[in-house]
N, C-alpha and C positions, 0 to 999 in steps of 0.2 A: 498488675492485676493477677497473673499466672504464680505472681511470688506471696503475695496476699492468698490466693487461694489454696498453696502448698503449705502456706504457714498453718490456716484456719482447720485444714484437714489437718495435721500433724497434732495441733491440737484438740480437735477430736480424736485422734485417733490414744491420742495421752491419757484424755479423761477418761477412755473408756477401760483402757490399761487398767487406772488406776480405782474404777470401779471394780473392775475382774478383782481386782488383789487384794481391795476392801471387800468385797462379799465374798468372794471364793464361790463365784458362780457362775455354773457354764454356760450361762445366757450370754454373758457379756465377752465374753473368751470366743464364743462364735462371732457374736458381734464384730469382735479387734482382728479376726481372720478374715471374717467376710467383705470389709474395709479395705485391709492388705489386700487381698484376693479380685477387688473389686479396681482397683488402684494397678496392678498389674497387668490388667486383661487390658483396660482403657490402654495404657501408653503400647504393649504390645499391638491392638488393634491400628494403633497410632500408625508404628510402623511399615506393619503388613500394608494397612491400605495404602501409605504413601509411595511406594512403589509399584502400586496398581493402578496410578490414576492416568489417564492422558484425557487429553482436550484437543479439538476441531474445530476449525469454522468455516462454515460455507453460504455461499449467498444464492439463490434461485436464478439470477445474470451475471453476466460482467462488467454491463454497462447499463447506467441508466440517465436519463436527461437530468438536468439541472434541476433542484425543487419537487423533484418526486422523490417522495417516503419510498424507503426499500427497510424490511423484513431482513438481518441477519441472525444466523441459527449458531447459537454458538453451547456447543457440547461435552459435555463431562461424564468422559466414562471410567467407573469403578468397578474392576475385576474381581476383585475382594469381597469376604463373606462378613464387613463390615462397614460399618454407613460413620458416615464423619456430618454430623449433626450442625458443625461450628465450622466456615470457613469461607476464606474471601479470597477472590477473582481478582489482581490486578491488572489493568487493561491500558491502552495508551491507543484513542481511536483519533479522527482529524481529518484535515486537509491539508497534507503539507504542502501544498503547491502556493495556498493564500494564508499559511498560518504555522503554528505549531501545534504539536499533539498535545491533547489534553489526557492528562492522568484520570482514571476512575478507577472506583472501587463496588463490587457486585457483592452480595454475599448469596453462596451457593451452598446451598444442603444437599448434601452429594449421597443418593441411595446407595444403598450394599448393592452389589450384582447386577447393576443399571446404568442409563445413560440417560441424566439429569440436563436437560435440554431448556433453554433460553432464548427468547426473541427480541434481540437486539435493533430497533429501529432506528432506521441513520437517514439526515435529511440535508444536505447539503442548498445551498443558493448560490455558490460560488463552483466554475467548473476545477476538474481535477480528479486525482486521485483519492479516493476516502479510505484510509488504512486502517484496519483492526490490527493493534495484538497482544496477545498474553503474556507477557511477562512474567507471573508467577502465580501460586495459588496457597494460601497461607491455612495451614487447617492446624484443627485443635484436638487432641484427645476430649472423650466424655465427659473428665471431669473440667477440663480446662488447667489442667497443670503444664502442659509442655504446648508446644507447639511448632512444625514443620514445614518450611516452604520447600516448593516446588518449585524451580523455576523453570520454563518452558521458553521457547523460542518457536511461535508459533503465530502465522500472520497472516492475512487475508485481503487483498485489494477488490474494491467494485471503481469502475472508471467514470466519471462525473463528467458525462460530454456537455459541450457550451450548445448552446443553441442556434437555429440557422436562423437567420431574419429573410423571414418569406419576400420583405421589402427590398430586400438591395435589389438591384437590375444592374449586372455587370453585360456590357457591351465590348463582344466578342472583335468585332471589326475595329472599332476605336485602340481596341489595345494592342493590335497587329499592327497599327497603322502608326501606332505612340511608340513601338519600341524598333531599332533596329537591329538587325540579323548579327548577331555574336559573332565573333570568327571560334572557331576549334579547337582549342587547347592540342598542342602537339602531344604534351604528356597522355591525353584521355585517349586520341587517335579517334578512328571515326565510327567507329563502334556504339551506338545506342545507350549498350547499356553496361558500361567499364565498370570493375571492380572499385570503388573509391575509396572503402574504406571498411575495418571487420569492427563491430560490434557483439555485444551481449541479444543473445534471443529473447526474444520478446512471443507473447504466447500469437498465433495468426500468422507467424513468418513462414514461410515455403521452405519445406525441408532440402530440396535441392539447393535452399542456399547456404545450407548451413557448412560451416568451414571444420570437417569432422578434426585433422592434424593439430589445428590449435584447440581445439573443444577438449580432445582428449590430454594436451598438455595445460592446460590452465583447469579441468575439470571442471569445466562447465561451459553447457550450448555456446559457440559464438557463432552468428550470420556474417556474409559475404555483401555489406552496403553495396546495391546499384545505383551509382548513379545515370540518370540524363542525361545526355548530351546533345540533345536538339535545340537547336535554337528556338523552334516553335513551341513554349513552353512559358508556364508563370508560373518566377522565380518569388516566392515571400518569403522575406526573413522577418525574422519574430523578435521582437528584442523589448527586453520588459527594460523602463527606464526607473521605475518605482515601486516600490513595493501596497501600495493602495490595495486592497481585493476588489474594490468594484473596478478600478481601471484597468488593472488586469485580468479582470473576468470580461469586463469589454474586450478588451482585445485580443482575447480566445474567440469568444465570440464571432469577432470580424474575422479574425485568420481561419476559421469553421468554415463558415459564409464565404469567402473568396474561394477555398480550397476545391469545395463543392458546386459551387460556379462553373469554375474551371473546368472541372471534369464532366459536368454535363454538358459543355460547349465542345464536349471532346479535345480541352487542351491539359496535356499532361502538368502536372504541377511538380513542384521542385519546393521544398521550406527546410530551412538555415534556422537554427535556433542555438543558445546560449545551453549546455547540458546540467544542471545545476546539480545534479548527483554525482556527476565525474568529473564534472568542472572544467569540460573543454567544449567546442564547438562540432555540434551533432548536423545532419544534415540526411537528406532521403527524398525519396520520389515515390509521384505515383501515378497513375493511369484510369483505377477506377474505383470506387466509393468503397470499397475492401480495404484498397490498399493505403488510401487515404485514411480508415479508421484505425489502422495499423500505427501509419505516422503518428494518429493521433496520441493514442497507446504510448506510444514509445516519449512525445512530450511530457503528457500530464503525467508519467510514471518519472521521468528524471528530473521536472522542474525547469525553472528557467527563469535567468534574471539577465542583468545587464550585463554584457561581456564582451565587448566592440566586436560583437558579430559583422554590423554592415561595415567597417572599418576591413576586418579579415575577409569579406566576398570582395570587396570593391577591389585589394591586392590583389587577389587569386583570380578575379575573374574580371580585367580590364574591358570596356565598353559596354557591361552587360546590363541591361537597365533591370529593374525589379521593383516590387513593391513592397514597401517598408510597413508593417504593422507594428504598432507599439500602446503604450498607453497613454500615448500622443494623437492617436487614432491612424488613417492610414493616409501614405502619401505613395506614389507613382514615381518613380526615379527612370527619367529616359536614360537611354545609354548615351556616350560623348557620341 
């Protein structure tokens, strides 16, 4: 189209030559200047603006329940003292947690001297992470001869928490009374709350844990994992066995629901999961509905599928009973 367009100007811009030189008249001589003239500003304005533009996105929360409409504000600011009339937004929004990103395309008429603002509405039914991001932004000179991508690396998370079901009734005595007393790992010692393992920060974590020595050699936040070490405590491990979205949206659901259980009976929780962004087996604690939304954070942001999680607790943590959530539903594992 841009080469169609180059041709069609060209060839106006011939004819009118070639009137200039059959009349020998300054009409048309201004004419074939003011074309030229017109043809230059375009592609240079091209330029100038495409190194004035940035883009933002921000949401009004972090987290919203499952099935509520959220409002994202997504932003085009233009420094330049010219406006790009023709130009489209590539975006790549989703649920990785139950899907792939879906590719879109926005088209954004970006004013001179302003910030050309959008309200992106995102509605998920499945829990998880919902990702915005720009990828790039493709503009046109006036006439439509050229045209310049931007590409941006620029991205935005709101957290999709699963729902609590007002109906379970977990019973606090029955589960003291189904599991027995762990013995103590010599490695962890009897310390509460051992060092177990350093991850990547997550936005909610406690700056006192963060591991500044490795932070500054990898450049970037890492935290110091606490684990548990009471025996007085429900252990869930999460283990996606398929990839369905309604059955793994249940079973966020249920490990929501037990987590939160738990901590209102005042029993510390402990969940094991499958890391599907790093690809190893992630793990954390908590004690009270902070820290627990924290955990959660840190699941629905790395994902999670089959990865013989209860295989790797059962070695590592001999007698220990737990409860198995999956998209099997949930089962109760006594200790031997």
């Amino acid at each position: 189209m841009r080469k169609l367009r180059a041709i069609e100007y060209m060839i106006l811009l011939g004819i009118d030559l070639a009137l200039c030189w059959f009349f020998a008249g300054y009409f048309f001589f201004i004419l074939a200047f003011a074309m030229v003239a017109v043809v230059l500003v375009s592609l240079f304005a091209l330029n100038v603006t495409s190194g004035h533009v940035d883009v933002y996105i921000k949401s009004p929360v972090e987290k919203v329940g499952k099935g509520t409409e959220l409002y994202i504000e997504i932003g085009v600011t233009n420094k330049s003292i010219f406006p790009v009339i023709d130009a489209i937004m590539r975006l790549r929004v989703g649920n990785p947690f139950v899907g792939e990103l879906e590719k879109i395309e926005m088209e954004v008429p970006i004013p001179a001297s302003r910030t050309m603002r959008v309200k992106l509405p995102i509605k998920s039914q499945y829990a998880g992470e919902f990702e915005i991001h720009i990828d790039s932004i493709e503009m046109h000179d006036l006439l439509g001869l050229r045209k310049r991508v931007i590409k941006f690396d620029k991205e935005h998370e709101v957290f999709i928490y699963p729902l609590e079901n007002k109906e379970f009734h977990w019973d606090k005595s029955a589960y003291e009374v189904g599991f027995e007393e762990a013995s103590e790992s010599k490695l962890r010692g009897s310390d509460f709350s051992d060092v177990s393992q350093v991850r990547e920060y997550v936005q909610g974590d406690p700056i006192k844990n963060i591991h500044w020595k490795l932070s500054a050699k990898k450049d970037e936040l890492m935290v110091k994992e606490r684990l548990q070490s009471s025996s007085q405590k429900m252990i869930i491990i999460f283990e996606v066995l398929e990839k369905r979205a309604e059955l793994v949206d249940e079973a966020l659901d249920n490990m929501y629901t037990l987590g939160r259980n738990g901590i209102r009976n005042q029993v510390p929780v402990e969940l094991w999961w499958w890391d599907k962004r790093h690809k190893e087996i992630a793990f954390g604690s908590a004690q009270s509905f902070d820290e627990w939304d924290r955990l959660m954070n840190r699941i629905l942001h790395s994902g999670s599928e089959f990865g013989y999680v209860r295989d790797q607790f059962e070695n590592r943590n001999l007698n220990q009973g737990f409860i198995l959530v999956s998209d099997n539903g949930i089962e109760i594992i006594s200790s031997n």
